[in-house]
N, C-alpha and C positions, 0 to 999 in steps of 0.2 A: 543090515537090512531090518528095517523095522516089521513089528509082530505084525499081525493080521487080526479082526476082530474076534475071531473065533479061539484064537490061541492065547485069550487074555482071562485073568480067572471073573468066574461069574458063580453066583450074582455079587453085586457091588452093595454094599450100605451104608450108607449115611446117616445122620442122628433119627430122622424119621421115616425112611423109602427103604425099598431093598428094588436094586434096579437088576435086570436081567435079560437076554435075549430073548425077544416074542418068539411064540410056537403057533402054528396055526391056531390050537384050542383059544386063542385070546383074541381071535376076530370080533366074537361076540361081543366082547366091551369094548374091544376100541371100538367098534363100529357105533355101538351107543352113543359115545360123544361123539367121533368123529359127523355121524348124519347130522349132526343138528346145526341150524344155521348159523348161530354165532360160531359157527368153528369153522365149518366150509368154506364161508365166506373169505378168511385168508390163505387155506392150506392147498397147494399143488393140486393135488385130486379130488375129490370129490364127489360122492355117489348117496344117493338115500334107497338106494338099492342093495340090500342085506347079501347075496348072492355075487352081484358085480364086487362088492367087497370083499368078500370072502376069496373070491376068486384074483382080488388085486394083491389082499393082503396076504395071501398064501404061496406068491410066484418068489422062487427063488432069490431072483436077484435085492426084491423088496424085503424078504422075510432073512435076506444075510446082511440087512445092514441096519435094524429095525428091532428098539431095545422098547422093553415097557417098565414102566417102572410103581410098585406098588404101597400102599398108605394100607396099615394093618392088614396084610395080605388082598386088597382091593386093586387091580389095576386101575389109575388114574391119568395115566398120561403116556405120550410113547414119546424117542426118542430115536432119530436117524442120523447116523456116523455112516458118511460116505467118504471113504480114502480114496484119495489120489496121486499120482506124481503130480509135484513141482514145478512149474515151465524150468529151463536148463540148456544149455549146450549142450550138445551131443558128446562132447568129451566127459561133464562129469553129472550124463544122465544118470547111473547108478546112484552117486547121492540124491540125488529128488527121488528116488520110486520111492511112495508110498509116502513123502513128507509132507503131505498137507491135507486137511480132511474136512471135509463142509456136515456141519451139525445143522438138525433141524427138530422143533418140539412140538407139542400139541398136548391141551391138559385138559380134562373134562371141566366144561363153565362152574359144576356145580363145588369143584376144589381149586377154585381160582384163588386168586388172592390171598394165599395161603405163604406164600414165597415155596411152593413144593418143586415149580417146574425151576425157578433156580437151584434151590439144591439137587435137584438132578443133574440141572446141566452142567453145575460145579464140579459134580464129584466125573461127571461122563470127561469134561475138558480137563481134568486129574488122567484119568485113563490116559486117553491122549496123548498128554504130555510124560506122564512118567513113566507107562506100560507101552505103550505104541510108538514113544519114541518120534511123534512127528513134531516140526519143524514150524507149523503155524496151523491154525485152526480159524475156519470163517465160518461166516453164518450172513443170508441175503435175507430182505422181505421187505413187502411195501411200505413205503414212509407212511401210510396214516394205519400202520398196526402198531399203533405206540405200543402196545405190551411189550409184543417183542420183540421193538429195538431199547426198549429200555430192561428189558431182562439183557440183551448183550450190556447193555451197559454196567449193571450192576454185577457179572460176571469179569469184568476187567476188559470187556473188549473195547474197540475205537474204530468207530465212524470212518473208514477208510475210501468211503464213494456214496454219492448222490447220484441216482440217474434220473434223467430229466423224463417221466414221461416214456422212459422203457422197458416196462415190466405191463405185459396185458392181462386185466383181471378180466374174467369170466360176463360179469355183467355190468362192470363199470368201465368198458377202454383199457386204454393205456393209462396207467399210474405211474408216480416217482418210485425209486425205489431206494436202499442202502442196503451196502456194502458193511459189513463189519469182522476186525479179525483181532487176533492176539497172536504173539510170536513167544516158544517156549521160553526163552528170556525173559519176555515181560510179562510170562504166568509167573516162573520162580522169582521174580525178583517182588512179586507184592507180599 
């Protein structure tokens, strides 16, 4: 049975971040970048409302799967590892529980460009694959967020779906979207 996010050691570091599970005290700067419109504009939620945040950022089931990750002790970015089972037959549903897990990032604009939110994501799809034990790793968003589906890309992942037109953004319609994953083989094998 693979671990849980909480039974994995933390914080994590990489040559420049030290990544770690967010604590409520870190609303305050995500919320920073997160209000601001270049970021809203692609992320799931969204509020410019300091309080509705605080109050989104602080509910359990968000704050147990919801990593921040920090440049000289600064939080700059967060990062969400949500575990799943597997699809499976009923006979060998024990192997799928907990083998597959959808990541998702956000980095403040003003440490963009940095390649920070890849090596975050590098080292969190490390967790993943060699702490956690899952089985494949995906990641969704709108086709004109080139960021990032080109951070999945530069991570190893593959373009595994195009949806035509079914993903509804907030104040643009329905948008294309992508699909992208990687399979614990083809993390170890690059």
């Amino acid at each position: 049975m693979p671990l849980t996010l909480a039974e994995l050691r933390w914080p994590r570091t990489t040559e420049r971040l030290l990544i770690r599970p967010a604590v409520p005290d870190d609303h305050s700067r995500v919320f920073a970048y997160r209000s601001d419109v270049s970021v809203g504009h692609w992320i799931a939620r969204w509020t410019t409302d300091p309080e509705e945040h605080r109050e989104q950022f602080s509910a359990p089931e968000r704050l147990g799967r919801t990593l921040v990750y920090e440049l000289g002790g600064r939080v700059v970015g967060d990062l969400m590892l949500a575990q799943s089972d597997a699809w499976s037959q009923v006979e060998v549903a024990a192997g799928a529980a907990g083998a597959e897990v959808e990541l998702g990032w956000t980095i403040d604009p003003a440490y963009a460009g940095r390649g920070l939110a890849t090596e975050a994501v590098r080292e969190l799809m490390a967790a993943c694959f060699d702490d956690l034990g899952v089985h494949r790793v995906t990641a969704h968003c709108f086709a004109e967020n080139r960021a990032s589906w080109r951070l999945m890309e530069r991570v190893g992942m593959r373009r595994e779906s195009e949806g035509r037109r079914d993903a509804l953004h907030r104040s643009r319609g329905w948008l294309d979207s992508y699909g992208y994953a990687i399979l614990a083989e083809e993390w170890r094998a690059r």
